[in-house]
C-alpha positions, 0 to 999 in steps of 0.5 A: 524532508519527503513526506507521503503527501508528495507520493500521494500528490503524484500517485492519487487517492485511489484505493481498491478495496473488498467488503469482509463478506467478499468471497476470496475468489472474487477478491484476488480477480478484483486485485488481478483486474487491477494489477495491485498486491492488496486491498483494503478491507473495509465496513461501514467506512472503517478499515477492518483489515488488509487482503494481501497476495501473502495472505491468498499463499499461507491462508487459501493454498497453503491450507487448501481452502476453496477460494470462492467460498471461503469469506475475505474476514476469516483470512484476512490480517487483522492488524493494519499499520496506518501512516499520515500525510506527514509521515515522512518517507523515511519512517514510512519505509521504516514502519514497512520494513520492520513490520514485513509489509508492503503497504501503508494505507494513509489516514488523516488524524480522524483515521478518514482514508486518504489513500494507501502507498506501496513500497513499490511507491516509495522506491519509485519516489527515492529513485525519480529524487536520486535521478534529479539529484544526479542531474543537478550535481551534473550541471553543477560539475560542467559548469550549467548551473 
């Protein structure tokens, strides 16, 4: 059974994140620079929240606030589903479906972050898996395996 550590093993530890004290404005040309949907927020090493595209449309425009003064704490989400590396990929779509995310930062079992996964990364892992697949039914089929 697929786990996030096969994804986090091809994907990396990388995770962008902002301190809660970030401007809103400097935190959305942090995630535009990196072409990424959401950044961890953290303090003092501890994941205080997450700061989603979501968040910028229902907490910044829709209530017209100003991006450069208004502070990543006060529009951020406060509660941030976490998985493990043993997590399978399963009951990590599972969790995101569920919960509405888009995605799963990864811990270890003292909550030290390990990286984060997106459901961009578990589609692209379930198709490269369902392509090997194909290509292994196909060679059984023509007789090559």
């Amino acid at each position: 059974m697929a786990t996030i550590k096969d994804i986090l093993a091809i994907k990396g530890p990388m995770v962008r994140s902002v301190h809660p004290d970030t401007s809103v404005l400097d935190a959305a040309l942090l995630m535009n620079e990196h072409k990424i949907g959401a950044a961890l927020v953290i303090d003092n090493d501890c994941i205080v929240g997450m700061f989603t595209e979501r968040d910028i449309l229902r907490r910044i425009v829709a209530e017209e606030r100003a991006p450069a003064t208004t502070l990543v704490r006060d529009v951020m989400s406060t509660e941030v589903a976490c998985c493990t590396p043993q997590t399978s990929v399963e009951e990590a779509r599972a969790a995101m479906k569920n919960r509405r995310i888009r995605h799963l930062p990864v811990v270890d079992g003292e909550g030290r972050l390990l990286g984060m996964i997106s459901i961009g990364d578990l589609n692209a892992y379930e198709a490269h898996d369902h392509e090997l697949t194909i290509h292994i039914l196909e060679e059984y089929i023509h007789g090559r395996a």
